[in-house]
C-alpha positions in Angstrom: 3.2 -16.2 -31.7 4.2 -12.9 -30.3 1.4 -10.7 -28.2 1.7 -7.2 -26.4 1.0 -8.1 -22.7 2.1 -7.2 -18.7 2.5 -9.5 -15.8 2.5 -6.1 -13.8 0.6 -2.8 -13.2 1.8 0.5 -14.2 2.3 2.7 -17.2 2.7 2.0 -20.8 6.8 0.9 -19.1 4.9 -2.2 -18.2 4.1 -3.8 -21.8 6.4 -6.1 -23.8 6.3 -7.5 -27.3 7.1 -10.8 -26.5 6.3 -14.8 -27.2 2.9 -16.0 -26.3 0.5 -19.2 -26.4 -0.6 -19.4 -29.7 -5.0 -19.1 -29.7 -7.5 -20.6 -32.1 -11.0 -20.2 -33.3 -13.3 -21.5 -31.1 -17.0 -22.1 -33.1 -18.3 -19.1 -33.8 -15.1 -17.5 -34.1 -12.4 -16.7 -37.1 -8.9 -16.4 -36.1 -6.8 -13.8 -38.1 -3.2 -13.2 -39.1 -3.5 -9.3 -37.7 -2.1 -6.3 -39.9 -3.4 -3.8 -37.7 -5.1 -3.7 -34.4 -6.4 -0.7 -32.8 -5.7 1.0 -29.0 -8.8 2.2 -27.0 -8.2 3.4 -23.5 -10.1 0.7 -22.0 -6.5 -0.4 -22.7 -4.8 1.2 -20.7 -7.2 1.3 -17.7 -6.3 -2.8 -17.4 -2.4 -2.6 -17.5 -2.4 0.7 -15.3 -4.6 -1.1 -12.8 -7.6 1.1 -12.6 -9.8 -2.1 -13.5 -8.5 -4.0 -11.0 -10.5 -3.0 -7.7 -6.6 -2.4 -6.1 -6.5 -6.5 -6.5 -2.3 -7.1 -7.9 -1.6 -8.8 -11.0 -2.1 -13.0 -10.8 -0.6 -14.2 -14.8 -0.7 -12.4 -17.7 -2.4 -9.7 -19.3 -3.0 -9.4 -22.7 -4.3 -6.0 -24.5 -6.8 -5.2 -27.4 -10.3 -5.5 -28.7 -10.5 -5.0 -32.1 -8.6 -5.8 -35.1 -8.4 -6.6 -38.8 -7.0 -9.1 -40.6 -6.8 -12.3 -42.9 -8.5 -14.9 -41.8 -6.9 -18.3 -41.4 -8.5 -20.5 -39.1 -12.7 -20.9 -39.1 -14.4 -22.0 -36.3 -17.4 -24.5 -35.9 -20.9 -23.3 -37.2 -19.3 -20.0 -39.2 -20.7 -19.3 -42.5 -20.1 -16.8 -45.4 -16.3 -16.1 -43.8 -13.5 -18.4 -45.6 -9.8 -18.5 -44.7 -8.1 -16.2 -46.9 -10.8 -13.7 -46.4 -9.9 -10.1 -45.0 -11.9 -8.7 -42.6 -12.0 -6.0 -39.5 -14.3 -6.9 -36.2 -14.2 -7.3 -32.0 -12.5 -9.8 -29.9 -10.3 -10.3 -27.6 -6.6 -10.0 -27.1 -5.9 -8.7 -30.4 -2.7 -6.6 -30.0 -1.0 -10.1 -31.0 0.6 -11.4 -34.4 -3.5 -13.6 -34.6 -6.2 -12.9 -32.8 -9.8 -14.2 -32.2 -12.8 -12.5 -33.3 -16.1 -13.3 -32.5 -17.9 -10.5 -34.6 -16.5 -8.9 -37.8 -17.2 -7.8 -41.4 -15.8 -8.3 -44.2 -12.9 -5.3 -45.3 -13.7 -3.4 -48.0 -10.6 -4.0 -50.4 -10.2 0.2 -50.8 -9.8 0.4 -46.7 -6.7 0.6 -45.3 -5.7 -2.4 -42.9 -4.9 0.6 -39.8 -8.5 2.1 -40.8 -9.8 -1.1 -40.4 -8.9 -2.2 -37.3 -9.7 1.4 -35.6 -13.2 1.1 -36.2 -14.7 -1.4 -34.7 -15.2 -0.4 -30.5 -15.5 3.2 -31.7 -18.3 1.9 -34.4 -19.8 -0.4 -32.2 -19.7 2.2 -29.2 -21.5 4.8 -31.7 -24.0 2.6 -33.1 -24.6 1.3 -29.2 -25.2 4.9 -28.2 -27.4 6.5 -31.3 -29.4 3.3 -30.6 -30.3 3.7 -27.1 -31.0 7.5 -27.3 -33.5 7.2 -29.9 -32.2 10.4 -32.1 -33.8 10.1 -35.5 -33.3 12.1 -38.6 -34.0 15.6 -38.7 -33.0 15.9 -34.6 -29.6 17.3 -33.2 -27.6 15.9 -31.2 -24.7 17.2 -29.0 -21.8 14.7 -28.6 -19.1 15.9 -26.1 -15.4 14.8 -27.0 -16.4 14.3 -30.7 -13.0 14.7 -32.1 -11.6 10.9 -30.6 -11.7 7.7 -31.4 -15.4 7.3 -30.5 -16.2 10.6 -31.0 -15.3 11.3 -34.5 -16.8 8.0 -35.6 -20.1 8.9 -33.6 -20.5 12.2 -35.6 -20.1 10.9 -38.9 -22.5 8.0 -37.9 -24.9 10.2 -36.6 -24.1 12.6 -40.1 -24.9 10.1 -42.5 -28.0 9.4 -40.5 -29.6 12.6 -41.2 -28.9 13.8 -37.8 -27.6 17.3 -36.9 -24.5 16.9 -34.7 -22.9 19.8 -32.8 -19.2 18.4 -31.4 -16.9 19.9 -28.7 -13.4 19.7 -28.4 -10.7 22.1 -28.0 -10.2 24.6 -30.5 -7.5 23.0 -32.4 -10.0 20.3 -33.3 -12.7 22.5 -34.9 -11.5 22.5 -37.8 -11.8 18.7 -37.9 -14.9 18.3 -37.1 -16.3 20.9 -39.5 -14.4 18.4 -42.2 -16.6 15.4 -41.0 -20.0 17.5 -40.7 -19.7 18.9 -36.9 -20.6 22.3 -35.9 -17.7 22.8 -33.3 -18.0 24.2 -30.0 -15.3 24.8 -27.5 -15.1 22.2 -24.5 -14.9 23.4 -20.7 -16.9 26.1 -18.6 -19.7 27.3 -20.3 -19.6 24.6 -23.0 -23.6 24.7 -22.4 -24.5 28.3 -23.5 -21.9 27.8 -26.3 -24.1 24.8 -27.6 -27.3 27.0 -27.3 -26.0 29.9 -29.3 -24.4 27.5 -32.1 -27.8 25.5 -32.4 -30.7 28.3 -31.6 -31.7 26.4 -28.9 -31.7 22.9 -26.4 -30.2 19.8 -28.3 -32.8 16.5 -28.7 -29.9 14.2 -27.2 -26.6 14.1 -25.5 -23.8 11.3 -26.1 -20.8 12.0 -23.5 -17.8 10.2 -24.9 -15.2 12.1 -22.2 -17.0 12.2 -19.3 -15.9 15.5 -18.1 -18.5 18.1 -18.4 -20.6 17.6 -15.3 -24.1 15.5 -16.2 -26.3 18.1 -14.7 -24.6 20.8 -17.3 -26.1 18.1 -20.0 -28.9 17.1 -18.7 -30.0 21.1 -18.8 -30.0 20.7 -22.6 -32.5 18.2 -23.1 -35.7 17.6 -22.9 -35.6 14.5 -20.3 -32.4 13.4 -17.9 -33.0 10.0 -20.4 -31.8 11.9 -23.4 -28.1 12.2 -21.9 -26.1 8.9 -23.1 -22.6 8.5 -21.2 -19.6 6.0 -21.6 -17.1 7.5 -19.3 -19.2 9.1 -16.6 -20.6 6.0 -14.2 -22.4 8.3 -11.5 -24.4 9.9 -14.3 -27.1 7.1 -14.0 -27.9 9.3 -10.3 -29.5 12.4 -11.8 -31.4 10.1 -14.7 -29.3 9.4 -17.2 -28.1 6.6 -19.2 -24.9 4.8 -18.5 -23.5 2.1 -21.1 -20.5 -0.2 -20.7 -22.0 -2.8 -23.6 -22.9 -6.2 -22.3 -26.7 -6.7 -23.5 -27.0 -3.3 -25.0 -24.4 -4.3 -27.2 -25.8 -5.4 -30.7 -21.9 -5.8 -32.6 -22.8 -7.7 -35.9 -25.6 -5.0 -37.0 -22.9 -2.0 -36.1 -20.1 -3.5 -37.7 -22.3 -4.4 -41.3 -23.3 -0.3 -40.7 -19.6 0.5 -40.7 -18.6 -1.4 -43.6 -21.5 0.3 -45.8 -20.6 3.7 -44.0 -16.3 2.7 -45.3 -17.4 1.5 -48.8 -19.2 4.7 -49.2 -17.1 7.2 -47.9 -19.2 8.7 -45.1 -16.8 7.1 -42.8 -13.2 8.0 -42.6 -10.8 8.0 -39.4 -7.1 10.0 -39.0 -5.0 6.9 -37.8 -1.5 7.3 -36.3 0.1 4.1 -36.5 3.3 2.6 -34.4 5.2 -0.6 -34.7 3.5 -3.1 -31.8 7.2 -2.9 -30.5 6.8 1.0 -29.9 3.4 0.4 -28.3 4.4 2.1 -25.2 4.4 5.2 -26.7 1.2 5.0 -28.3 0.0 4.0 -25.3 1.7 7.1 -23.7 -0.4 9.4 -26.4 -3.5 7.7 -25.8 -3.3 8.3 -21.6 -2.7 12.0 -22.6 -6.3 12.9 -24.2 -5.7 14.4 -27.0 -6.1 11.8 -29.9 -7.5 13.1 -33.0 -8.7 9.8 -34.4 -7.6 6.8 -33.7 -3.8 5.3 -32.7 -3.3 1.7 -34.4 -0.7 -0.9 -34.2 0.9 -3.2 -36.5 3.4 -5.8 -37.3 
């Protein structure tokens, strides 16, 4: 089979489309025939190195968490999946012609295959976040960077739960956001004020998606330091406030059966740009930029 991989740090320069050992379900695990698998930045901070500790590259590395699919290979002790079966989830490696998941959903038959495949980090991510915070119906929550990937998934999670979101980005995304149920807010100095006058008052909760506004600004908006959520800022944990990376907080089978109801229902949809896996590095070039509305997918 052929797999996106790099036997080298450095930019997106660094990734070929090229022949790789084939991979099978292990039990527990499906294997997939992948139509489309979705690019996070967690990505690109392997190949570029910023993962690595400043250790150089021993083998190769392979890229991707999350795809969808048809299934064609079951592993040991799997139930309710059959080969044939479409389906979107998490794994490993999955920018590759079949990939192995070890948690998925079935794919509603009205979803497209890029669609698919670009929810399942941001879903899990979201789900993973609203969790841990505690916001409830009826509460509002400010989500910082809520026009990306995770972002925009996070809001229309959070929407569909009865939660009031308020969302910044930069102004060319407001309009967005309104669309999937956000009050906007512009991102940068004085984000905090701008949240106050667009809500009436503090926020119940925080999620920080881009890690840029500093934590203390966010932490001024709740009630408790506890209340702020972050993925992206890792010091934040110093002044009180939660830090996730996944690992045991990660719960993937309950947020990816959320997603699928949230798809079939229409209270989820996500703006995919999609790219050839052989033009990868220059989706990967657009994802290192920032600016993603959505989600950026690849396929065969």
């Amino acid at each position: 089979m052929h797999a996106l991989q790099y036997t080298t740090h450095g930019g997106p320069e660094v990734l070929s489309w090229t022949a790789a050992p084939d991979v099978h379900a292990g039990p527990g695990q499906v294997r997939v025939e992948v139509r489309a698998a979705s690019v996070n930045p967690i990505d690109w901070k392997l190949f570029t190195g910023m993962m690595s500790g400043g250790q150089p590259m021993t083998g190769t590395g392979y890229l991707g968490h999350d795809a969808a699919g048809v299934v064609d290979e079951v592993g040991d002790g799997v139930t309710g999946v059959a080969v044939g079966d479409d389906v979107f989830g998490l794994g490993s490696n999955t920018q590759a012609e079949h990939a192995v998941l070890a948690s998925w959903a079935a794919k509603p038959s009205s979803v497209d295959w890029a669609v698919a495949a670009a929810v399942g980090v941001g879903g899990e991510t979201s789900e993973r976040a609203l969790r841990l915070l505690g916001v409830e119906a009826g509460e509002t929550l400010l989500i910082d960077g809520g026009a990306g990937g995770v972002g925009a998934i996070a809001v229309q999670m959070a929407v569909a739960r009865g939660i009031r979101v308020v969302a910044s980005s930069s102004e060319a995304n407001h309009g967005y956001l309104e669309e999937i149920g956000a009050i906007p807010v512009l991102y940068g100095e004085g984000m905090g004020d701008r949240v106050v006058a667009a809500t009436g008052g503090p926020v119940d909760a925080v999620f920080d998606v881009a890690g840029k506004t500093p934590v203390e600004q966010l932490v001024a908006l709740v009630p408790a330091p506890a209340k702020v959520l972050s993925i992206a800022n890792f010091s934040a944990g110093e002044v009180g406030a939660q830090v996730t990376v996944g690992g045991a907080d990660a719960q993937p089978t309950k947020a990816l059966a959320e997603v699928k109801d949230l798809l079939e229902q229409n209270q989820l949809v996500v703006k995919v740009q999609t790219f050839p896996f052989d033009r990868a590095e220059e989706a990967y070039r657009i994802s290192q930029g920032g600016h993603v509305r959505g989600k950026l997918a690849l396929v065969p």
